[in-house]
C-alpha positions as CSV (number, residue, x, y, z in Angstrom):
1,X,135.3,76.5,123.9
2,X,132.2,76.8,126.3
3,X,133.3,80.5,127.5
4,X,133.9,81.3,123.8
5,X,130.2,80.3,122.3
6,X,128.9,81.9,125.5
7,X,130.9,85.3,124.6
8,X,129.8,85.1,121.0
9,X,125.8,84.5,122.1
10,X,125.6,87.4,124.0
11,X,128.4,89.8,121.8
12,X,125.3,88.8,119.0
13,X,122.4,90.0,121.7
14,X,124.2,93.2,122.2
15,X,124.4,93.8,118.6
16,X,120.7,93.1,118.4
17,X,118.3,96.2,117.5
18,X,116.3,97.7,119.9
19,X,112.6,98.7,118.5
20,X,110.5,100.5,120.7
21,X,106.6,100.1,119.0
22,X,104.6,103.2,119.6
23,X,100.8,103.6,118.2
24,X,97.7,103.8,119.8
25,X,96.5,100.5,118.1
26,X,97.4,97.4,120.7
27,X,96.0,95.0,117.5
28,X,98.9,96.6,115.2
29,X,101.3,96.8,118.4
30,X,101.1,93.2,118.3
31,X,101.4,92.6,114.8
32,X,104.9,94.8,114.7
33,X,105.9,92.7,117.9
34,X,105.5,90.0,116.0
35,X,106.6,90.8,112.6
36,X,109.9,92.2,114.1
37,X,110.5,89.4,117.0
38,X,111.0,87.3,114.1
39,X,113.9,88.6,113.1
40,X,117.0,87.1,115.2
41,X,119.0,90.9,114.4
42,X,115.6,92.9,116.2
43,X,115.0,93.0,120.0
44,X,111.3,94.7,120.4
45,X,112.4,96.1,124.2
46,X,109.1,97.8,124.4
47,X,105.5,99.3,122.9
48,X,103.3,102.4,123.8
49,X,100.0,103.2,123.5
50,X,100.8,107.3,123.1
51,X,103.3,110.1,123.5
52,X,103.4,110.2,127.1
53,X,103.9,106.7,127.8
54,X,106.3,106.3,124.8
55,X,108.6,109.1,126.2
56,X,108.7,107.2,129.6
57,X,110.2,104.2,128.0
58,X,112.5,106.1,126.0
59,X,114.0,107.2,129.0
60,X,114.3,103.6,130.9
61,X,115.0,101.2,127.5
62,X,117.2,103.7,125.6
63,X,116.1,101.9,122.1
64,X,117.7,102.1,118.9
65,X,114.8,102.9,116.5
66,X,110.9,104.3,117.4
67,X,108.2,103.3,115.0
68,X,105.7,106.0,115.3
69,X,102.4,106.1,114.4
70,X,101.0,109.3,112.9
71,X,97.8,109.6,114.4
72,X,97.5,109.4,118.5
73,X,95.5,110.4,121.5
74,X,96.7,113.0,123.9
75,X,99.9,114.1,121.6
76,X,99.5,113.7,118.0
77,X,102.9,111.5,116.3
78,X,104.4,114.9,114.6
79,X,104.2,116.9,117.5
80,X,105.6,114.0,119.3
81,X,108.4,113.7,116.7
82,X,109.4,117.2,117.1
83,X,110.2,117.3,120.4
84,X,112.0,114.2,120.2
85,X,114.1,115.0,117.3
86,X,115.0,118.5,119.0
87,X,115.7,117.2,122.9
88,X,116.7,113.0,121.6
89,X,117.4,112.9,117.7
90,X,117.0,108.8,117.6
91,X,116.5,107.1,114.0
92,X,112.2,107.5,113.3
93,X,109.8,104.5,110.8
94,X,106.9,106.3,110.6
95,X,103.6,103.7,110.5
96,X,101.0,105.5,108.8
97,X,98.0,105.0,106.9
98,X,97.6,104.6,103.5
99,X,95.0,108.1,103.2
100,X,95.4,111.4,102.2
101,X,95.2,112.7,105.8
102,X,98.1,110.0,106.4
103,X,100.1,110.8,103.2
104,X,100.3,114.5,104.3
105,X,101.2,113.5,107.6
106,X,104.0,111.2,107.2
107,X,105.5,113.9,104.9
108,X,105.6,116.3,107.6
109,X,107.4,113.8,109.5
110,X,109.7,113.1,107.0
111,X,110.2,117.0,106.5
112,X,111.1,117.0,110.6
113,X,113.6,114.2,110.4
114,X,111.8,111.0,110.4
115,X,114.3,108.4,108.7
116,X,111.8,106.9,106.8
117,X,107.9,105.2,106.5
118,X,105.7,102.7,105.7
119,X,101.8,102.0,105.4
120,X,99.8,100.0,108.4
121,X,100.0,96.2,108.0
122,X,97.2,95.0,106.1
123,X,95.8,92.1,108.2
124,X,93.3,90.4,105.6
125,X,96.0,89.1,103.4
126,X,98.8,85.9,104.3
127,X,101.0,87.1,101.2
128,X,100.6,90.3,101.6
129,X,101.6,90.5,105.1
130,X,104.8,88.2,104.4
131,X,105.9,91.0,101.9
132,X,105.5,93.8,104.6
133,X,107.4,91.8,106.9
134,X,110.6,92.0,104.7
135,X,109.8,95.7,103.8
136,X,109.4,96.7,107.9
137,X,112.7,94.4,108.5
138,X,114.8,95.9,105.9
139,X,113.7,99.3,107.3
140,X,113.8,98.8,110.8
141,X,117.6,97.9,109.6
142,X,118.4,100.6,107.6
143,X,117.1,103.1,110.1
144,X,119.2,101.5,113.2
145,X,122.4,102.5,110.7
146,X,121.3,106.2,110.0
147,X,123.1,108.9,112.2
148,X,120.3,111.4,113.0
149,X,120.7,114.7,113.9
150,X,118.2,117.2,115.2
151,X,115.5,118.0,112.6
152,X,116.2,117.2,108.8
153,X,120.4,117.8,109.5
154,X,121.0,113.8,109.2
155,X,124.2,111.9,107.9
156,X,124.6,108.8,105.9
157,X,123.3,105.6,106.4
158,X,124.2,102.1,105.3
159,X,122.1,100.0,103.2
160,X,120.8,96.5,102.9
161,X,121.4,95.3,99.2
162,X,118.1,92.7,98.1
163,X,118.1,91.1,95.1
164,X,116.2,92.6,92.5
165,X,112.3,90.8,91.5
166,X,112.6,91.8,87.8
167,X,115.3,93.9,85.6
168,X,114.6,96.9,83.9
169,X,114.6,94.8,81.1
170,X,111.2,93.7,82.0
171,X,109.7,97.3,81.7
172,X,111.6,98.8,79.1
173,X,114.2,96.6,76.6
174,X,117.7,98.0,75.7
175,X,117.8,99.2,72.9
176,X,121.1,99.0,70.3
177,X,122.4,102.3,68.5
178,X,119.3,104.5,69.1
179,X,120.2,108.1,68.2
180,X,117.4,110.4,70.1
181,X,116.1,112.9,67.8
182,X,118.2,116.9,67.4
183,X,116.5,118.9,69.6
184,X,117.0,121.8,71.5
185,X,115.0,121.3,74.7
186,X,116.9,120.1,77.8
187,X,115.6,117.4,80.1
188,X,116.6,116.4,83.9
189,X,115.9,113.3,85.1
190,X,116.0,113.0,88.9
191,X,115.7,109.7,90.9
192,X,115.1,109.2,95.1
193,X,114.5,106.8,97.6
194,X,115.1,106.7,101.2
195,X,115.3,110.7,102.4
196,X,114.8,111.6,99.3
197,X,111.4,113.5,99.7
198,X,113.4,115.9,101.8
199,X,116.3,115.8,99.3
200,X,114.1,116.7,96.2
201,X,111.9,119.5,97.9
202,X,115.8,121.3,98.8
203,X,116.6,120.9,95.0
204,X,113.1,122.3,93.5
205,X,113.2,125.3,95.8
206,X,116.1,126.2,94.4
207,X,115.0,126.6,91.0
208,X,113.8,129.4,88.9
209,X,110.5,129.2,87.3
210,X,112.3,128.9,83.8
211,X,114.2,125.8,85.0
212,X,114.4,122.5,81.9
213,X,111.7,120.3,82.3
214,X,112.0,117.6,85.5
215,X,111.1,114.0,85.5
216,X,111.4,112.6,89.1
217,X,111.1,108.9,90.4
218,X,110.6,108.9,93.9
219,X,110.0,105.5,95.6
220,X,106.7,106.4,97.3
221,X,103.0,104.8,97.6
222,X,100.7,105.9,95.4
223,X,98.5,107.3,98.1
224,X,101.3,109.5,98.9
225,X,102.8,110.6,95.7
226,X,99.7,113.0,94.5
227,X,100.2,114.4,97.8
228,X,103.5,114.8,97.8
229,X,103.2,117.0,94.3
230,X,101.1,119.0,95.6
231,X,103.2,120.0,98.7
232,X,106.1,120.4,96.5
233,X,103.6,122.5,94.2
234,X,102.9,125.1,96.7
235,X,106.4,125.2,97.8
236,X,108.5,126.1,94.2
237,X,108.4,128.2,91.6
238,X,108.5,125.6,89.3
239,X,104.8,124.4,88.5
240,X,105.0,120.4,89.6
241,X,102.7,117.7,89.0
242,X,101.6,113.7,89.3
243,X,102.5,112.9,85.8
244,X,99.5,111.6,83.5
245,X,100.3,109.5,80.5
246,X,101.2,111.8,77.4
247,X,101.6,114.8,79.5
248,X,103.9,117.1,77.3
249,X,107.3,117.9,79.4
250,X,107.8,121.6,79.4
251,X,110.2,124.4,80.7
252,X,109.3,125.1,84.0
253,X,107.8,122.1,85.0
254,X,108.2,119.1,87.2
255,X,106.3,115.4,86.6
256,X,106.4,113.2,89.5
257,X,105.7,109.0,89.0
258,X,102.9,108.5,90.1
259,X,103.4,105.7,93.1
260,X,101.6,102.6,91.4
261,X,103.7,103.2,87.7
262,X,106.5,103.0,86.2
263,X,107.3,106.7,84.8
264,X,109.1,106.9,81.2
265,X,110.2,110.0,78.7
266,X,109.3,108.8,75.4
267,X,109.6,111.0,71.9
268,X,106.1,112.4,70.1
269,X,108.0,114.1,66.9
270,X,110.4,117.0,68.6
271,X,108.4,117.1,72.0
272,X,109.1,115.1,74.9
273,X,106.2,113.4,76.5
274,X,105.1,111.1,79.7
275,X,103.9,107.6,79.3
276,X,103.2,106.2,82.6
277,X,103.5,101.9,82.6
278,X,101.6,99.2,84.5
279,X,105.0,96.5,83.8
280,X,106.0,94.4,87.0
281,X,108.4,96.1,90.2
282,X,111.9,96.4,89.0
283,X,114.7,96.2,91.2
284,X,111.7,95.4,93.7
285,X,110.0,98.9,92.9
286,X,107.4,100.4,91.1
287,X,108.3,103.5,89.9
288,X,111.4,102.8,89.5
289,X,114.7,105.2,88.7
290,X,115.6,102.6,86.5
291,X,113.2,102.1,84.0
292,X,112.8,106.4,83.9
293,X,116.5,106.8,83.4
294,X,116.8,104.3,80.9
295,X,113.8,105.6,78.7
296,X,115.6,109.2,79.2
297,X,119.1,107.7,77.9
298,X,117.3,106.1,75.0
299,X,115.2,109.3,74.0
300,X,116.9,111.8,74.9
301,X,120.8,111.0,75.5
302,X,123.3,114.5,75.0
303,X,119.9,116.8,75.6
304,X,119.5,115.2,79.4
305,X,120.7,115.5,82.4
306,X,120.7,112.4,85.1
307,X,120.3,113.2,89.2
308,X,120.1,110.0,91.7
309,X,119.9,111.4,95.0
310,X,119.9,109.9,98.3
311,X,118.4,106.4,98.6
312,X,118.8,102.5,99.6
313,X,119.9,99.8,97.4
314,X,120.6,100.1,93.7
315,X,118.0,101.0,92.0
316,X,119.0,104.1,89.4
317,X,122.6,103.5,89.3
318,X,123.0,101.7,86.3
319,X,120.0,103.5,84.2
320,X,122.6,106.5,85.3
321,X,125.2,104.9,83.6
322,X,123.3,104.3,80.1
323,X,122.6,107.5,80.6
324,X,126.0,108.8,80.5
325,X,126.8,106.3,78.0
326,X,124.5,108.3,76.0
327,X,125.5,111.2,75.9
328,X,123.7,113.0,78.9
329,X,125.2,114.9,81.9
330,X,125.0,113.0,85.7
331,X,125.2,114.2,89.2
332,X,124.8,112.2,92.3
333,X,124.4,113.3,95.6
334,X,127.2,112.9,97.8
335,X,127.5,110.4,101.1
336,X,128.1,113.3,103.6
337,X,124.5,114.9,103.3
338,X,122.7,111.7,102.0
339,X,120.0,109.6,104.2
340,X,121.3,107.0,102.8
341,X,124.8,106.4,100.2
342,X,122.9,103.6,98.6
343,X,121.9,104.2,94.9
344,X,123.9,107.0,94.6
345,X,127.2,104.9,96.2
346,X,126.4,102.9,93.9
347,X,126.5,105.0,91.1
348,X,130.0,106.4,92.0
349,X,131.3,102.6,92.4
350,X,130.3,101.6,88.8
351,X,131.3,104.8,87.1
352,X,128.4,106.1,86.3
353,X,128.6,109.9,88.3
354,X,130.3,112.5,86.8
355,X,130.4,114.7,89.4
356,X,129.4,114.0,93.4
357,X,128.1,116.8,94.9
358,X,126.4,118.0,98.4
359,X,122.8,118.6,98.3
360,X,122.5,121.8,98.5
361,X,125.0,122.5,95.1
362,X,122.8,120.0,92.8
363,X,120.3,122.8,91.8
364,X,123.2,125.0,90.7
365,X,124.9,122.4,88.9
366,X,121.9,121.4,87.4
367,X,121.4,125.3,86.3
368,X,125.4,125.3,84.9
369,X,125.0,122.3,82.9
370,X,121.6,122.9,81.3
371,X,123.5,126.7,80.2
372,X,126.8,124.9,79.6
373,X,124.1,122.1,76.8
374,X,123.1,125.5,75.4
375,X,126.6,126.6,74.7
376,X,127.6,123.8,73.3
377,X,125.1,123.4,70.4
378,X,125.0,127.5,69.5
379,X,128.3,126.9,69.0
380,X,128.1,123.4,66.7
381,X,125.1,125.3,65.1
382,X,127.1,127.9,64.1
């Protein structure tokens, strides 16, 4: 019985994660130490003040997962990060802060293979830093599952499910027998999460600049989303924007949710239009895919088009369903070429995907089913 318990001690050491803390910082190197020492699934094996050093104990304490800050003497974090992800692909946190120097930053690193990010603890506030304890845990988690490859070529991950805060419920009520207005301008909704700035910039490349209007909840801080538009902006053809409220949605445009609100499509006669809400997180986020795909199904139903790509946890999945419930069209991303098979896993496992693709066919299909809409009414108008 003794040799047994001993066995089954150390089997759970060895299954522990090793974190290798690297930012320039020794007051926030001790704060993640701590933070992540406190979980009993998390082995902090080392920290590093910069690049150099940081590669050194790379080398000697082979660790699972790097957090990495952005910003470092000697070798910045995203030259840093390339190199590592092109001679050592290992699973990347980014640790950045919340400015629009950092924003841009971090989504270069996520654009070079970083797994995913989060803002520098905020060391004022008790509650607040008990809530980014759970978010860097979860992470730190979800990372150590994610099979990396060089650059932005990464497989699935698993996810950690949390129970949700609020419903969508909270944001935006179901509503019984609504029939969205005839119309004949298409809509595609688009939620992301975890990989999924990567995974929307690969699916708004690929569209023309007469593409239907896009709605897109992507969980992201607000100091990053109006950065993130912008980058996404210069890269498409498609004009793209941080949605304001009662922004008309047009052809050939894209509205991002803004990272502080809750993003909704809501009817102003035969136009769809933006109206951005302050209501609590749901499913623990604000935006969230929920509450967008949910004011889609209700407004516009057969005349939409649902997307959930790549992500952790649940969040999307079941505003997907009401949305084919409704009438629309949906397509989820498929496990092989997601960060992470969370929200769209779960999507397939409740019914709510019509069809699974890889990334790189969404656009199309997204193209074929707006034309295939078209068809469909010319010929019930006629």
């Amino acid at each position: 019985m003794a040799a047994s318990a001993v066995s089954t001690r150390l089997g759970a050491a060895r299954r522990r994660i090793k974190v290798l803390i690297v930012d320039d910082s020794a007051l926030v190197r001790s704060i993640l130490t701590e933070i992540l020492s406190s979980d009993p699934g998390i082995e902090v094996v080392g920290t590093a003040g910069d690049a150099y050093v940081a590669r050194e104990k790379i080398k000697q304490l082979n660790p699972d997962v790097l957090t990495l800050d952005v910003e470092m003497p000697k070798m910045d974090g995203i030259t840093f990060l390339r190199n590592l992800m092109r001679l050592r692909p290992m699973p990347v946190v980014m640790v950045s802060s919340l400015t629009e120097r950092g924003a841009d930053v971090t989504l270069d690193a996520l654009a070079i293979g970083a797994v995913d990010y989060l803002p520098k603890p905020k060391i004022d506030l008790a509650a607040t830093l008990r809530d980014y304890r759970d978010e860097l845990i979860e992470k730190i988690k979800t990372a150590a599952r994610a099979s990396v490859r060089a650059l932005d070529a990464r497989r699935p991950a698993a996810t950690l499910n949390v129970p949700p805060k609020y419903s969508v419920d909270a944001v935006i009520p179901k509503a019984q027998g609504v029939r969205p207005l005839r119309t004949t301008e298409r809509i595609v909704a688009i939620g992301a999460s975890t990989g999924g700035t990567e995974a929307i910039r690969q699916v708004l490349t690929a569209l023309p600049p007469d593409a239907p209007g896009i709605v897109i909840t992507q969980h992201i801080p607000k100091a990053f989303s109006a950065a993130f538009a912008r980058r996404m902006n210069e890269c498409c053809q498609v004009t793209v924007y941080e949605a304001c409220d009662g922004q008309q949605i047009l052809a050939g445009h894209v509205y991002i949710a803004p990272g502080d609100r809750h993003l909704m499509v809501v009817r102003d006669g035969a136009r769809y239009v933006c109206r951005l809400d302050d209501g609590p997180p749901v499913n623990r986020h604000k935006p969230s895919v929920d509450v967008l795909f949910r004011s889609v199904a209700q407004n516009a139903g057969r005349n939409a088009i649902g997307v959930l790509l790549t992500g952790m946890g649940k969040d999307g999945a079941q505003g997907l369903k009401e949305m084919l419930e409704a009438g629309s069209r949906t397509v989820v991303q498929d496990e092989a070429t997601s960060v992470v098979w969370g929200m769209p896993g779960e999507a397939v496992a409740i019914g709510a995907a019509e069809k699974v693709l890889p990334l790189e066919e969404i656009a199309g299909e997204i193209l074929a089913l707006a034309g295939t809409m078209d068809i469909t009414r010319q010929s019930r108008e006629a």
